[in-house]
C-alpha positions as CSV (number, residue, x, y, z in Angstrom):
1,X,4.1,-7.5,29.8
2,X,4.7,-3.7,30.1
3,X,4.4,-1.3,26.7
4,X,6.9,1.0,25.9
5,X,6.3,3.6,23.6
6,X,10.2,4.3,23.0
7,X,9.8,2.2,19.6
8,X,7.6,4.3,18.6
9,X,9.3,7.2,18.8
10,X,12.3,5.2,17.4
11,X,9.9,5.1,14.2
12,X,9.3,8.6,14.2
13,X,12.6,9.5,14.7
14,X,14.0,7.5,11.3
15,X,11.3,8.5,9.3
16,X,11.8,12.1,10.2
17,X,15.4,11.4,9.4
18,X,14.6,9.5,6.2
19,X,12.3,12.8,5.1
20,X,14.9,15.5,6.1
21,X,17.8,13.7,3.9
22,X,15.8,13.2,0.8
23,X,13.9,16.7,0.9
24,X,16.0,19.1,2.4
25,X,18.7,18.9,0.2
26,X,17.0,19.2,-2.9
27,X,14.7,22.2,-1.3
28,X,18.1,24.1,-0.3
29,X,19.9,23.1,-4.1
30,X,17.0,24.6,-5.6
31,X,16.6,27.8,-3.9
32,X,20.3,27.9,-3.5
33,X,21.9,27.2,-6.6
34,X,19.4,26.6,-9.3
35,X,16.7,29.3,-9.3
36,X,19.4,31.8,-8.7
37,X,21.8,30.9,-11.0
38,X,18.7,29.7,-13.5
39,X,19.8,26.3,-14.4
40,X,15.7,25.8,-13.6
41,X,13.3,27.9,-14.4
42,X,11.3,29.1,-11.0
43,X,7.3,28.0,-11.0
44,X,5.3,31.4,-10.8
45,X,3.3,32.1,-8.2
46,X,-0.2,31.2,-9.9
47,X,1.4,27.3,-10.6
48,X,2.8,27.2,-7.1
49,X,-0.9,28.3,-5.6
50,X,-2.8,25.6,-7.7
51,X,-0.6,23.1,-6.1
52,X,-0.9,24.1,-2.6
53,X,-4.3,24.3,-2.7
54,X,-5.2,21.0,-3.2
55,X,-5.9,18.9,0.2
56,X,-3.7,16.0,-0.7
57,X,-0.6,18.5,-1.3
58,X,-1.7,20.4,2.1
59,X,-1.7,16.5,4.0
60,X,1.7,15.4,2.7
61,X,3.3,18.7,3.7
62,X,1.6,18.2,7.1
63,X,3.0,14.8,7.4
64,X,6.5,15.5,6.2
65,X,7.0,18.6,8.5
66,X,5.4,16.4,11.5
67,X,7.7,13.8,10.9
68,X,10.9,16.2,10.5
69,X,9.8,18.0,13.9
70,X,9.5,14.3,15.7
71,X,12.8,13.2,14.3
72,X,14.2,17.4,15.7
73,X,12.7,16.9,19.1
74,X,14.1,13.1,19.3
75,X,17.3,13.8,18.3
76,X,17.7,16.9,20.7
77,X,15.8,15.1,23.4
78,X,18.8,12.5,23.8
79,X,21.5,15.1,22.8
80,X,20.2,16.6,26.4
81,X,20.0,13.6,28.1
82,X,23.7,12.3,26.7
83,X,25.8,15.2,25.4
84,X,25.0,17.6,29.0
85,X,23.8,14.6,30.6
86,X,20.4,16.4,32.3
87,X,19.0,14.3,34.7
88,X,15.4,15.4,34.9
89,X,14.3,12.9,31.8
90,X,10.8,13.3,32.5
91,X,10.8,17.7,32.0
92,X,13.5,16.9,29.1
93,X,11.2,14.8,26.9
94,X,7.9,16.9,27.7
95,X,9.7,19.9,26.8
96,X,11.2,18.5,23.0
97,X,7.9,16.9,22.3
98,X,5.9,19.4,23.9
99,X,7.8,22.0,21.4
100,X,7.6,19.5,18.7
101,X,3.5,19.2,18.9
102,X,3.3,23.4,19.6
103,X,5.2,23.9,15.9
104,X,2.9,21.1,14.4
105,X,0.1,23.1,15.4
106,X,1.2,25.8,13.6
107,X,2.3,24.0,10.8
108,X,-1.9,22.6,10.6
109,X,-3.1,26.8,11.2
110,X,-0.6,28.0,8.6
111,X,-1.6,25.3,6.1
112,X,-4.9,25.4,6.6
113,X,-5.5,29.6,6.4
């Protein structure tokens, strides 16, 4: 029996999609709309520091931005393969993931410094 590891980027690729639609909107109608217009209150600098500097906070972030950049490199991976219909599969998927794990890396240095 041959393993594929297509349904697990499948996985990746959902839960990426799952984390962009519940975040993303909320982060871009808060820095959009709310803070500006100040429906809400902006958190100073010293609340948002004591939040980011726990580990737990720094991990979730980690996970959520790895997942978002799996479900980025999945999504354009196929947009490739179907929308300009690129043959080379194997330079296609190296290249999205291979960008994907590049940005995760600096998603660890910049969350970790």
């Amino acid at each position: 029996m041959k393993r594929r590891v297509e349904p697990l980027m499948w996985l990746g690729f959902s839960g990426g999609g799952v984390a962009a639609a519940i975040f993303l909107p909320m982060l871009a109608f808060l820095c959009a709309l709310a803070f500006p217009l100040g429906w809400v209150g902006p958190p100073s600098h010293d609340d948002l520091l004591t939040v980011f500097e726990h580990p737990l906070t720094r991990l979730a972030l980690l996970a959520l931005f790895a997942a978002m950049l799996v479900h980025a490199a999945h999504r354009f991976r196929f947009t490739l393969y179907d929308g300009l219909q690129i043959k080379a599969r194997l330079l296609v998927a190296v290249t999205c993931y291979g960008a994907a794990l590049v940005m995760m890396i600096f998603a660890v240095d910049v969350l970790t410094t």
